[in-house]
C-alpha positions in Angstrom: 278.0 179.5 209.8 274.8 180.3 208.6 273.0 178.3 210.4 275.0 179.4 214.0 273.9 183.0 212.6 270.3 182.4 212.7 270.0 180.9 215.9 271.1 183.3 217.8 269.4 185.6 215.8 266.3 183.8 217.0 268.0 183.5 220.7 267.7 187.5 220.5 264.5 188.2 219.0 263.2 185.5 221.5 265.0 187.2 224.4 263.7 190.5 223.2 260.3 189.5 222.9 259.9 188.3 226.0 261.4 191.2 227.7 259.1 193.5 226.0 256.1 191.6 227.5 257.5 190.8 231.1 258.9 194.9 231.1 254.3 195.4 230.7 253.9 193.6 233.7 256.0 196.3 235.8 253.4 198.1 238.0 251.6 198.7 240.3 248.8 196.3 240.6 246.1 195.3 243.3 247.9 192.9 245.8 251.6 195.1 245.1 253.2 196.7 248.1 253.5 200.1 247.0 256.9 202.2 247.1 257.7 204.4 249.9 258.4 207.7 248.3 259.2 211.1 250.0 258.0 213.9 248.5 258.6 217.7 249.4 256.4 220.4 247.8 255.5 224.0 249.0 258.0 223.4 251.7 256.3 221.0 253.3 257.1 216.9 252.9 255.5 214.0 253.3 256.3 210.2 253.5 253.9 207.3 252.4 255.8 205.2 255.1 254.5 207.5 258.1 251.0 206.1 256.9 251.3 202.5 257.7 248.6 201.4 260.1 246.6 203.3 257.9 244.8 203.8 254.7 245.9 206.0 251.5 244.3 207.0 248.6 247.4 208.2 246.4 246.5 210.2 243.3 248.8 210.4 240.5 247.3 213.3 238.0 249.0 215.9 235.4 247.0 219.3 234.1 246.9 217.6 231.1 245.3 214.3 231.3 241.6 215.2 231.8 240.3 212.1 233.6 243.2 212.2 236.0 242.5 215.9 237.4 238.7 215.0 236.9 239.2 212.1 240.0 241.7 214.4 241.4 238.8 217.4 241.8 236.2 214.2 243.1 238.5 212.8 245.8 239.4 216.3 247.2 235.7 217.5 247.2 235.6 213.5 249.0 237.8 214.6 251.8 236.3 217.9 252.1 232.9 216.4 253.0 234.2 213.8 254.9 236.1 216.5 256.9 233.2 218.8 257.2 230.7 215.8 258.8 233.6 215.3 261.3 234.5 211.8 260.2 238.1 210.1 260.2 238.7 210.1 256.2 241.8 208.3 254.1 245.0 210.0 254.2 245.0 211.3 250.8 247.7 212.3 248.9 247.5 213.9 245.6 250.5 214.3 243.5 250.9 216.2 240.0 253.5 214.8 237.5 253.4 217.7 235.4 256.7 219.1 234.0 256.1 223.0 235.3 255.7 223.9 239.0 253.9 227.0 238.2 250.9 225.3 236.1 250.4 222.7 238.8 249.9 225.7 241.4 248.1 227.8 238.8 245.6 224.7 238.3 245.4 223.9 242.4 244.2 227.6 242.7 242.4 227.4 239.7 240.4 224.2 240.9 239.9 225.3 244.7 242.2 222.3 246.0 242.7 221.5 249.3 246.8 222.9 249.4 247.8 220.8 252.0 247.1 217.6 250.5 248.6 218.2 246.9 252.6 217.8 245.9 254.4 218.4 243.0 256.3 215.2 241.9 260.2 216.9 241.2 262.3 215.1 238.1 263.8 212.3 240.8 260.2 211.7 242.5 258.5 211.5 239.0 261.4 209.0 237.9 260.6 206.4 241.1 256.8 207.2 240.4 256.7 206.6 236.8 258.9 202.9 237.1 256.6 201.3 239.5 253.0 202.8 238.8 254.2 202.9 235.1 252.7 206.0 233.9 253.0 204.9 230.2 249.3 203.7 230.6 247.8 206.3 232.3 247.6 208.2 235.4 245.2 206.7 238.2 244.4 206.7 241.7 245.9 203.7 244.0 244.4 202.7 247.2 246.7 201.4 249.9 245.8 199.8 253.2 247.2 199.3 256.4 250.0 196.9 255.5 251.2 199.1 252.3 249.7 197.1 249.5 247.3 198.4 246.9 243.7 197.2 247.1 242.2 199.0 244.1 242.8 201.4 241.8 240.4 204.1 240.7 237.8 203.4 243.3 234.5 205.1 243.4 233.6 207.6 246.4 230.8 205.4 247.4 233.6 202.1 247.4 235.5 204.7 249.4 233.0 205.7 251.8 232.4 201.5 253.0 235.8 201.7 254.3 234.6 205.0 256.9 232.6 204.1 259.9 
């Protein structure tokens, strides 16, 4: 009996083990398809899905994680120039997972962002969000080409700029 008890005490801790490493590997990761999600924010929505052809830059940031909103303020001042020399940019789509609605808008005025291309992530979109791009380690910046699957994450404006003519 004993014996029959700690077997399957191993068979659990084995099982249990193993699920904490393979439930790590859950993400996004260069080569993924990413998830089409749906978003509506300021009354207006958007749909990754309506981009395929094309490429996104998809930026995940929260008020509170400083490196996020940091590459949040550098892409939008990227699509800003990029607008103003009259070339075709990446879609981009910036989306805050913070918890208040009125501190995201506070910090979009506060930090002179483009309106139109930021969205506030409500509880069912943060829920999708955070299960694939697993949010647990971190917030980044995904980019997504034509076909819908993620060729790098946190690139560089100039890494950004080779895929412009």
């Amino acid at each position: 009996m004993k014996k029959s008890f700690m077997l399957a005490a191993s068979i659990v801790l084995i099982f249990l083990f193993s699920y904490g490493f393979t439930n790590e590997e859950v993400g996004a990761k260069v080569g993924a398809y990413a998830p089409n999600i749906t978003l509506t924010s300021n009354g207006k929505t958007v749909d990754i899905e309506k981009y395929r052809g094309e490429y996104v830059l998809l930026s995940l940031w929260s008020s509170y994680d400083a490196s996020s909103r940091l590459r949040c303020n550098d892409y939008n001042a990227y699509v800003k120039s990029s607008a103003l020399k009259g070339e075709k940019s990446i879609n981009y789509l910036s989306v805050n997972l913070d918890d208040n609605e009125k501190l995201f808008n506070e910090i979009v005025r506060l930090d002179n962002l483009n309106t139109d291309l930021q969205y506030f992530a409500g509880e069912s979109e943060r829920s999708l969000i955070d299960k694939f791009y697993n949010l647990n380690s971190g917030f980044n910046t995904y980019l997504i080409n034509q076909a819908g699957k993620i060729v790098a994450i946190n690139p560089t404006v100039d890494e950004l700029n080779l895929l412009n003519p």
